[in-house]
N, C-alpha and C positions, 0 to 999 in steps of 0.2 A: 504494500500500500504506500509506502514512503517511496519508494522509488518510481512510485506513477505519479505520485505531488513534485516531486523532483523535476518529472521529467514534462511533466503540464508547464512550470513553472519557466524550464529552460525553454519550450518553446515561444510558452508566451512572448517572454524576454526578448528570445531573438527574432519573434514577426513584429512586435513594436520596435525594434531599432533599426531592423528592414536587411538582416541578415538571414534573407531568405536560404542561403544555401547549406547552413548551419539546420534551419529548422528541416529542414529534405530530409536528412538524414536522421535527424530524431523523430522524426514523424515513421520513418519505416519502420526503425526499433518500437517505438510504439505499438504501430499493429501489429507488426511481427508478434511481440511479446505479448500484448495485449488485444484483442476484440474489440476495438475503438472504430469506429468509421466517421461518425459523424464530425467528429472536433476536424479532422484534417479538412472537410468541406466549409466550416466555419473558421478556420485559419485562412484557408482561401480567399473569400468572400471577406476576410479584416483585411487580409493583406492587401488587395485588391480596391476595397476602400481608404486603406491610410495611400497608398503609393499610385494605385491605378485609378481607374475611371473616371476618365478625363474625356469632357466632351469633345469628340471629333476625331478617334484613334482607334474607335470600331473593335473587335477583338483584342485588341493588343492593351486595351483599359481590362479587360478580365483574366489574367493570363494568370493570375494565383488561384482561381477556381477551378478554369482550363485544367494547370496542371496539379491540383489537387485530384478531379474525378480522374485525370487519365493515371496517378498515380494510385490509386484507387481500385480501377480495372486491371491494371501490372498484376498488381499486390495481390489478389483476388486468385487471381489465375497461376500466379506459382505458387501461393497458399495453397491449393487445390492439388498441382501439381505433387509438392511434398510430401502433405500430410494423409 
């Protein structure tokens, strides 16, 4: 349980200071270790709102959701794959 607050906490941290490629990676160990889906769509969707969606840039203002659900569908399919 401390190591899931831990690890909420390192993420938080790193999508409010906009070290998205720090949270990528704790984001995998997450669901890897844990059954979490949703937070990584709602990291998306923060990041996307502090950094992205700027009017007039078309996709390219959602690109933390983007690649939140395609990381999502990866994860999913070699979860499957292993287990």
């Amino acid at each position: 349980m401390i190591f899931r607050i831990i690890l909420y906490l390192l993420i938080a941290y790193s999508i409010l200071n906009g070290w998205w490629l720090l949270a990528l990676p704790l984001f995998i160990i997450g669901i890897w270790k844990f059954s979490f889906k949703i937070e990584i769509l709602i990291a998306g969707v923060v990041y996307d709102a502090l950094f992205g969606m700027i009017p007039g840039i078309g996709l390219h203002g959602y690109i933390g959701t983007i690649t939140a659900i395609l990381i999502l569908i990866v994860l999913s399919f070699f979860k499957k794959l292993v287990r």
